[in-house]
Each structure stands twice: as C-alpha cells, then as structure tokens.
LODREN-297430 format. One line per field, with one value per residue (C-alpha): z, y, x. Coordinates in nm, 3 decimals. Example, Ala and Ser with C-alpha at 12.3 -4.5 7.8 and 13.67 -1.06 7.14 Angstrom:
BEGIN
Z <- c(0.780;0.714);
Y <- c(-0.450;-0.106);
X <- c(1.230;1.367);
END
This chain:
BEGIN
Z <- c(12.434;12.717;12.797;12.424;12.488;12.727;12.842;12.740;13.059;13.097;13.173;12.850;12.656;12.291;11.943;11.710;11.405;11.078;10.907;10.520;10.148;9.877;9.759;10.107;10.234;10.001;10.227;10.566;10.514;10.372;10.737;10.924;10.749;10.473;10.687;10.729;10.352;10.263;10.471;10.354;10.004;10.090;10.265;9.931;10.161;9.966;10.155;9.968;10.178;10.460;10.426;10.749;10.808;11.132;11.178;11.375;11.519;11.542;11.819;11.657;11.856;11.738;11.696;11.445;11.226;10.905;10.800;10.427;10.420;10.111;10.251;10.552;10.543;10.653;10.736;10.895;11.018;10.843;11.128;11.331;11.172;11.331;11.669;11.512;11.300;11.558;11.824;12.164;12.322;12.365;12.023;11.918;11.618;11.400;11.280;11.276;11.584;11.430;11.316;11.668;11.848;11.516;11.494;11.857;11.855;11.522;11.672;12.014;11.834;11.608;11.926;11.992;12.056;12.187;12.404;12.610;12.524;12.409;12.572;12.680;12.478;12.638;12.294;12.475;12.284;12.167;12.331;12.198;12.390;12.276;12.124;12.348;12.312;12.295;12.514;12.688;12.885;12.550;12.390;12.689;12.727;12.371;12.350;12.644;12.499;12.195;12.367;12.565;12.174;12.023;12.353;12.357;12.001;11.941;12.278;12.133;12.195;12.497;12.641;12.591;12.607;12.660;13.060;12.981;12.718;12.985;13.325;13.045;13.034;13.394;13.475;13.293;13.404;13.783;13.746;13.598;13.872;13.656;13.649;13.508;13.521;13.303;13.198;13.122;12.991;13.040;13.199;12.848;12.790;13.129;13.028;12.674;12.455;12.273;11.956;12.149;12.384;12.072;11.917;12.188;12.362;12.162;12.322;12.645;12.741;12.830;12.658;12.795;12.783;12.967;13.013;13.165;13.265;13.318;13.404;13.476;13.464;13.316;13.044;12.648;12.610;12.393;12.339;12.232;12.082;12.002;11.854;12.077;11.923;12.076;11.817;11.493;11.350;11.143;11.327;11.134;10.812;10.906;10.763;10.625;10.756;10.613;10.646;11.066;11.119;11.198;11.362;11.726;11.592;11.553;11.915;11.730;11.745;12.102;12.161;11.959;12.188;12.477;12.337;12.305;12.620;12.802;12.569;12.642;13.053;13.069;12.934;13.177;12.893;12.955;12.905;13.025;12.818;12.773;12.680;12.518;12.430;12.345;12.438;12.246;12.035;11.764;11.842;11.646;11.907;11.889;12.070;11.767;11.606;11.237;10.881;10.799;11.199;11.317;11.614;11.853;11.922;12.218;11.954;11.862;11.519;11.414;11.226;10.987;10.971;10.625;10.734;11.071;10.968;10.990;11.368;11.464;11.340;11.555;11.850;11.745;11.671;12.063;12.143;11.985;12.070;12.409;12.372;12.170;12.437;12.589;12.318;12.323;12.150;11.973;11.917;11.750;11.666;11.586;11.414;11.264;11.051;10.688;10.445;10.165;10.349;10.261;9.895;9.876;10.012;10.149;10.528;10.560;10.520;10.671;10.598;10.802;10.768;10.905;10.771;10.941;10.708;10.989;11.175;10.894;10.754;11.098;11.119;10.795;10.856;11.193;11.036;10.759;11.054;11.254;10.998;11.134;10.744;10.732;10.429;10.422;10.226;10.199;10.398;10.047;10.099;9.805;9.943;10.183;9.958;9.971;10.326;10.286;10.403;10.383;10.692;10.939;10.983;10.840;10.711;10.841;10.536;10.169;10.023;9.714;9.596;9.385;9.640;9.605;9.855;10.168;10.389;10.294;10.356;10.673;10.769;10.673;10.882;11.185;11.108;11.178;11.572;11.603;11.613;11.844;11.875;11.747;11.572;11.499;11.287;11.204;11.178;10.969;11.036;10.999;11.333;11.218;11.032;10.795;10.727;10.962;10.828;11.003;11.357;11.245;11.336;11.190;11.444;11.633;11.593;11.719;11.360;11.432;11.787;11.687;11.469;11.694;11.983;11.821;11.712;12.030;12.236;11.993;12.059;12.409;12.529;12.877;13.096);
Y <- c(9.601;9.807;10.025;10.112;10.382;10.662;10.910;11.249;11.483;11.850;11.711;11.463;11.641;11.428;11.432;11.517;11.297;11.420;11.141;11.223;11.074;11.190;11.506;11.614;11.598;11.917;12.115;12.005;11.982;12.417;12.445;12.328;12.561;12.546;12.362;12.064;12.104;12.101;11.807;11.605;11.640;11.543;11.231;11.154;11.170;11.233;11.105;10.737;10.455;10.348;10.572;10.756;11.058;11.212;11.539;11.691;12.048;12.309;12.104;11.770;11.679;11.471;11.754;11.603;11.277;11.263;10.889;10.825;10.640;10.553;10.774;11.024;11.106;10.734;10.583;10.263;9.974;10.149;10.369;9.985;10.033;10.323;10.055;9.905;10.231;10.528;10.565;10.554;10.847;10.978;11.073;11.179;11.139;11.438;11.260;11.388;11.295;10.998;10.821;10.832;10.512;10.263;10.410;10.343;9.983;9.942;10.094;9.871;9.553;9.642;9.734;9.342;9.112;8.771;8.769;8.488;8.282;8.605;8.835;9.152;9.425;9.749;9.960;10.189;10.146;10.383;10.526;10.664;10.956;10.894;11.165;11.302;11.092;10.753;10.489;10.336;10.079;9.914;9.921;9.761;9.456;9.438;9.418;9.197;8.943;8.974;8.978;8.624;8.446;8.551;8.410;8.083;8.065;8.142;7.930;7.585;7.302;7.162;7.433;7.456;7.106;7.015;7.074;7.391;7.497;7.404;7.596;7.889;7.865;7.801;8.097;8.294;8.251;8.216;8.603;8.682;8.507;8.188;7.838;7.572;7.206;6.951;6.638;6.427;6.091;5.770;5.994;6.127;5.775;5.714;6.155;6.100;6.190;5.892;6.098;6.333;6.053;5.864;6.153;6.230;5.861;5.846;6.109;6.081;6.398;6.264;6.415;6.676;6.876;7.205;7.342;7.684;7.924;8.292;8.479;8.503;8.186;8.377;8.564;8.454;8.145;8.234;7.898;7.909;7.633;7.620;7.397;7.272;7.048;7.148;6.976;6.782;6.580;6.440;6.110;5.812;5.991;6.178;6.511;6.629;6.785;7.108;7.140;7.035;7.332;7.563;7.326;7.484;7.709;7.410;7.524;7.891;7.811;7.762;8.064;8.281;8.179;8.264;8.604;8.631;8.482;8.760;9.026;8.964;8.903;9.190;9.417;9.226;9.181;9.034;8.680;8.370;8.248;7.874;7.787;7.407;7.330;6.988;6.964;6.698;6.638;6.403;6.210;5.884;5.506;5.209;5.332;5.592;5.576;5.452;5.513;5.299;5.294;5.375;5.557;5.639;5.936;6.136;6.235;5.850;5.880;5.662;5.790;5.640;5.748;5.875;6.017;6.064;6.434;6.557;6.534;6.854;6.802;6.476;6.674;6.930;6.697;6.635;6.919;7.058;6.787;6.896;7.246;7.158;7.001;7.292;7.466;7.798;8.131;8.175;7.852;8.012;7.725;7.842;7.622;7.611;7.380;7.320;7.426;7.424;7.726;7.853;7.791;7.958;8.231;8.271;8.326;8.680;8.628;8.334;8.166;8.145;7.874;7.949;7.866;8.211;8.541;8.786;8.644;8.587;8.999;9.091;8.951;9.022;9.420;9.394;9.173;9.470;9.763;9.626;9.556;9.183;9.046;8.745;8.592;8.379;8.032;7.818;7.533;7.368;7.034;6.858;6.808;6.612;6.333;6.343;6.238;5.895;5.604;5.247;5.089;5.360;5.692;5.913;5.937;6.232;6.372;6.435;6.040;6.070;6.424;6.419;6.642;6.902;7.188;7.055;7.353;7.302;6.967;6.998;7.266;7.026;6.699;6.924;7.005;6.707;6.719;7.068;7.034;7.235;7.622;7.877;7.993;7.867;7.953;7.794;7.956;7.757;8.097;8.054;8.162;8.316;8.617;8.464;8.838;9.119;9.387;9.731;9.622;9.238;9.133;8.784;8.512;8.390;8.589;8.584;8.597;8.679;8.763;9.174;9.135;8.877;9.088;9.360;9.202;9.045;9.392;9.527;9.245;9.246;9.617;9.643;9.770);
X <- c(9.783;9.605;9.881;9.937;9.663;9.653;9.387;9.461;9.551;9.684;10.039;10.063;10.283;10.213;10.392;10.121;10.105;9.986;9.793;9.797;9.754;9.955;9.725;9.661;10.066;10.159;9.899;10.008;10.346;10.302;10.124;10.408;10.635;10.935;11.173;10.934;10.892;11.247;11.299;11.006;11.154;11.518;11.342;11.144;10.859;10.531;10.216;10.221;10.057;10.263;10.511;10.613;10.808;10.982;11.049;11.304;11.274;11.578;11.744;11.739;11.429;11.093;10.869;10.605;10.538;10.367;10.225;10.047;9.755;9.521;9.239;9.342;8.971;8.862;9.221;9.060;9.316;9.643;9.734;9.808;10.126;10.211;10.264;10.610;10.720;10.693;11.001;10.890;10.684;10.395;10.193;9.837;9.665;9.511;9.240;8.911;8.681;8.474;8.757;9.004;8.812;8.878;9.218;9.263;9.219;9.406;9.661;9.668;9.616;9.932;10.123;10.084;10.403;10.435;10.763;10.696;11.036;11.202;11.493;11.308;11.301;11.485;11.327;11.086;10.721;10.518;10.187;9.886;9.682;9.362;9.081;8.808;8.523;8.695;8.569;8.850;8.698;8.496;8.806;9.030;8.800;8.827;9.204;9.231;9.009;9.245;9.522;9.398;9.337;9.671;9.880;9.693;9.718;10.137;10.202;10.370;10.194;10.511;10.335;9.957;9.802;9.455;9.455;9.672;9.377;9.078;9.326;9.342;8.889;8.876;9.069;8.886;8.559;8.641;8.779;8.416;8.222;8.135;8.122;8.298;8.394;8.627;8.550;8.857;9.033;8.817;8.549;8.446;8.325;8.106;7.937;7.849;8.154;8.291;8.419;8.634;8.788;8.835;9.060;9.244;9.264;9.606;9.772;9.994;9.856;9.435;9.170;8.920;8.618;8.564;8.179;8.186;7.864;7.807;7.534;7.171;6.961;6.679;6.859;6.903;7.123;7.371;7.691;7.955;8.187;8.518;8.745;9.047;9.300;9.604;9.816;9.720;9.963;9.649;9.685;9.726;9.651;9.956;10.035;10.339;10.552;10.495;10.143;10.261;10.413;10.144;9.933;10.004;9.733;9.431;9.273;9.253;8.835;8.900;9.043;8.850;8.565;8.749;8.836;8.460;8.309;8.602;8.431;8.105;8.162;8.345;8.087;7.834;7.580;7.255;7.280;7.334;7.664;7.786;8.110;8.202;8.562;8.663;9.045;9.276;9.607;9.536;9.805;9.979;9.991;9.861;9.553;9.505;9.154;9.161;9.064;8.715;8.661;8.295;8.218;7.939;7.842;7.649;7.344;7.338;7.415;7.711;7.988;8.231;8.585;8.729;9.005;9.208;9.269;8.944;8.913;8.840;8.463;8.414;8.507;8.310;7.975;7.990;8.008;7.751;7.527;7.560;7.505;7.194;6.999;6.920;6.757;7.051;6.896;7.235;7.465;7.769;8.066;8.432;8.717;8.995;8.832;8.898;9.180;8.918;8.771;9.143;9.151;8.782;8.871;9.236;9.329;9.190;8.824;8.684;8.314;8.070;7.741;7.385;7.031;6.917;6.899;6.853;7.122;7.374;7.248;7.332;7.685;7.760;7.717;7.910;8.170;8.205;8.173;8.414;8.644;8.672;8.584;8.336;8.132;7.895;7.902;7.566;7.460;7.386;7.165;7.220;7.592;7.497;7.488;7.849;7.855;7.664;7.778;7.735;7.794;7.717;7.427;7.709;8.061;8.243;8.441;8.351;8.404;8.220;8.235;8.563;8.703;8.479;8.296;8.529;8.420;8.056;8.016;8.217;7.941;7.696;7.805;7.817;7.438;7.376;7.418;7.187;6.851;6.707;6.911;6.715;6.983;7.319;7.602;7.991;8.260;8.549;8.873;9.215;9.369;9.647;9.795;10.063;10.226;10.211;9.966;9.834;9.667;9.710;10.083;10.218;10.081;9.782;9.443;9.096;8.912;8.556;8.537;8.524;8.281;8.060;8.114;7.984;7.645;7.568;7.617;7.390;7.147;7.127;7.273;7.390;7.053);
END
C-alpha cells in the first residue's frame, strides 16, 4: 500500500483530479472550459457520489478526472475509491490542504489487494503524489501495519496455522529489536495454560502461545492481546457449514494486535509494549474438549464448558491472566469474539468494554477522528448472573440468560481473569469487510488498530 503514494517532485508530471459534489461540478467543470462541459453532459456525469469522470484532451489523452463525493469540502474515506476506478498514472488530488493526509491513507488502504494465490496483474495501478504537508513516514508505518493484518487475515488456514501465526509475531518483533518466545503443545500444561492447550490439544497442528517484548524496561506497560484461532470449526458443537466459511478470519484479534504493536514500534513510542497471542484451531478428535467439561485455569478459577464454540474466550482468559500479573498501565484485548456483537451492531462498528471513562472518552474521540468507528457497550454487572454455575467458579457462556446480551457477558467472563491493569479494555471486531467500500476493500481488516494507534501516540508522544 506504500507505493500507492508518492512524494511530489519537479519531474512528477500528475493528472489533477477534481474532487466535486453535485452543486459544486457545474463550477469546475465552466473552469475547465466548454469542451469538458460538453463532454461531462454526454457522459451523464453530474458530481453524484461515486461517480467518476475522465477527461480526454484534444489528442485523446487523460488530461483531467472529475470524482463526486457527498461533501468535496470534507470528502473523508470516499476518495479510497479512487484506488480501483482511476487508470494507471500518476494523479493528484485538488483538495484543500487539511484534508490531503486523510485522503492519502484512504486512498492507500483502497489501493489494497491480496494476490498471494493469484496470476499477476499486468494492469498498471494508480499512484497518488501526495499534498505538501503530508507526513509520509506516519502514514507508511500505518499502512504497513495494515497491510501485515489484512494478509494474515485473507491467508487460508492450509496456510496460516498456529506456528505460521506465532513465525508471523516473531518476525515482527525481531525486525524492531524485540523479544519473543513460544510456548507450545504439552508445554502449555507444565507454564500455566491449561485452557488454551485444552482448545487446541485436538488439532494435528499443536497448540501455542507467543509472548513478545519491546522497549524500555522503565517505560508505561502497555499489552496487548489478541485472539488467535486459526480456524474454528466450533469443535464438537460444530458449526455449520455456512457460518465455517469465514472462519479463516477468527485470528483477526490476533492480527489487529500485530498491526498495532508494528504501529506503535515503528513510531518508537515510549513504552514498554507486550504482546500475548494464544495460537489454536479448534479442531474436532477424540482428544477434543467437551460440552459440560470443567477446566483449570492459570488464575485458578475453574471453568465449566457450555459450549465448544465459544473458545476463543478460554484462550483469551489465559491470556489475560498472564498479562495481568504484571500490573500493565494499558491492557487492551482484541477478538473476533462474538456474533452477538454483530447483531448489536453489524460488522462495521465494533464494541468495545472498559470500566474506565477517561479511557473509553479517549478512544471514543480517536475512534471517531480517525474514522476507525468504535462504540462502547457496558460492562453491565448484573449479567454476570448469567454466567453462574453449579459445579464449577464459572461457566463460560451465557446458560441462563434466554440468549440474551452474548457480547456483554462474553466481556464480562473475561473480567474475570484482570485484576490488577490499571486500565483495560475488549475489543469484540469483526475482522473483515464483507463488501468493498472506499479505503475498506472486501476481506481481512485490522478494526481498531487506527483508531488505538492514534490514542496511544497521543498518550505517550515520541520525545
């Protein structure tokens, strides 16, 4: 997505394009003269949202594009589309100043495309010379961050197992100067983390756990967690097979942290950064865990098993055990958790869970800055009722609340394994983009990591 964007220079020669609406297109089309107007209307071009118009000059040559937009004033994500509608060459936008760095990254995130098992494209791709004042190197750590999710995420699971998962954290931490280590198969047992072995024992492909470190000993802790289930065929408790088909995408936690953690080395910000993913595929053997099943746990609580779908928060609860015990500043969790977050509020706008009001003001006004959309559902106690059970601390899934608040009370089991983080907050996004849209093409995305990004650079700002 990097080399979507291009440094304006002397020798760039670019192909200005005219972003309009439909009562500002009469006026610029006047400026460019009555040919452009004659051809705009024989095009039944008129400025309406998304519509795009290329004009030729007297030799038959691109010599201008006009693209509608709801509001040319504050155009926001719509000029992403401009990635998979303009020809190849070089183009610039005339936009005014304030609005070229948003436009910039809408535009590279749009210019996204996941090729791995494809035939190369020969289709030369567009490129955008950006406006004075844009800063290119926030906005390539940014995209390569991106960039990192959306791969992991679209790679099929024959490809991206749990080592694959852990190589991918590994790999990115060693090229940042970090640390990291994984914890795997039988191994989980003997280091503390029964619940993830026990998901991902029935696997032929071992269970693991990578724990990765950057930064200054003496700088805020901030952890991150992510959810890695490479593949969830919901285990016993199997799913059908259309809810299956998408479920490459349940390590989309896991790579939204990784997006992050690559953000937020990049920019070298002051602090000393964790990283916890639990790697498994909830797989179906004889050595699968079972409905009514209780397991330990590495905080000691014991947990009964509702339902062999709802593994991602067992993994989870270890994780964040571990993570707890050394008291983080931020403990931020990620997951592709819950499709009652879904039916709440749909796959664009994901919740998010914290007992904090600064920190859940904060994210909310980043989340609506960066135009990475988050809102925030309550931690509400009296659910927790729901999770009772009678033979063990805790039951994992909603048993005796007539189906009701599933994201909530998934929020609220995985309170129970942080106790001591200053702050934390879950995260229960989607993953995915299930139609392409401006900057957001159909596939794997890194929900949240913008807009998290964004607060913690404002929290602790590079010295």
């Amino acid at each position: 997505m990097r080399a979507a964007l291009i440094a304006p220079s002397a020798s760039t020669a670019a192909i200005p394009v005219h972003v309009v609406e439909q009562g500002t297109a009469p006026a610029v089309l006047q400026s460019l003269g009555a040919r452009a107007q004659a051809f705009a209307a024989a095009s039944g071009f008129d400025g309406s949202a998304g519509q795009l118009l290329l004009l030729p000059d007297a030799d038959g040559a691109l010599s201008a594009v006009l693209f509608g937009v709801a509001n040319a004033t504050e155009p926001g994500f719509a000029v992403g589309d401009l990635a998979r509608k303009l020809p190849g060459g070089d183009f610039r936008l005339e936009i005014a100043a304030e609005a070229q760095e948003e436009a910039a990254l809408a535009f590279a995130l749009g210019s996204y495309r996941f090729d791995r098992y494809r035939t190369p494209s020969t289709r030369p791709a567009p490129r955008l010379v950006v406006g004075e004042g844009v800063d290119l190197d926030r906005l390539g750590l940014i995209l390569d961050g991106m960039a990192l999710a959306r791969d992991l995420v679209n790679t099929p699971a024959s490809d991206l197992g749990p080592a694959e998962l852990c190589d991918a954290a590994l790999r990115l931490f060693a090229d940042h100067g970090g640390r990291a280590h994984v914890i795997e198969g039988e191994a989980l047992l003997a280091e503390g983390f029964p619940m993830v072995h026990a998901v991902g024992r029935a696997s032929t492909r071992a269970p693991q756990l990578v724990d990765a470190t950057w930064g200054e000993e003496g700088h805020p802790r901030v952890t991150l967690v992510g959810k890695g289930v490479v593949f969830d065929t919901g285990g016993l408790d199997i799913k059908p097979s259309s809810a299956m088909a998408l479920m490459k995408k349940d390590m989309g936690g896991a790579a939204a942290v990784l997006a992050l953690a690559s953000m937020i080395m990049a920019a070298g910000l002051p602090v000393r950064l964790r990283v916890i993913v639990p790697a498994v595929e909830n797989a179906i053997s004889g050595a699968s865990f079972r409905p009514g099943d209780v397991l330990a746990s590495r905080k000691g609580l014991t947990v009964e098993i509702g339902n062999t779908d709802a593994e991602g928060r067992l993994i989870l609860a270890d994780a964040l055990a571990l993570a707890d015990e050394e008291e983080p500043e931020i403990l931020i969790d990620m997951a592709t958790l819950t499709g009652a977050a879904r039916v709440a509020l749909g796959p664009d706008l994901p919740p998010f869970y914290t007992d904090d009001e600064a920190f859940a003001a904060d994210l909310a006004a980043h989340a609506t800055a960066t135009r990475d959309p988050l809102w925030r559902l309550p931690l509400w106690r009296p659910y927790e009722s729901y999770l009772e059970s009678r033979i063990a601390d805790i039951n994992h899934i909603n048993t005796s609340g007539a189906g009701f608040a599933g994201s909530i009370t998934a929020a609220l089991f995985l309170s129970r394994f942080v106790e001591k983080a200053r702050v934390w907050a879950h995260l229960d996004i989607y993953g995915w983009n299930p139609a392409d849209r401006p900057g957001r093409p159909l596939g794997g995305e890194a929900q949240a990591a913008r807009a998290l990004f964004s607060l913690l650079a404002a929290r602790y700002p590079r010295r």
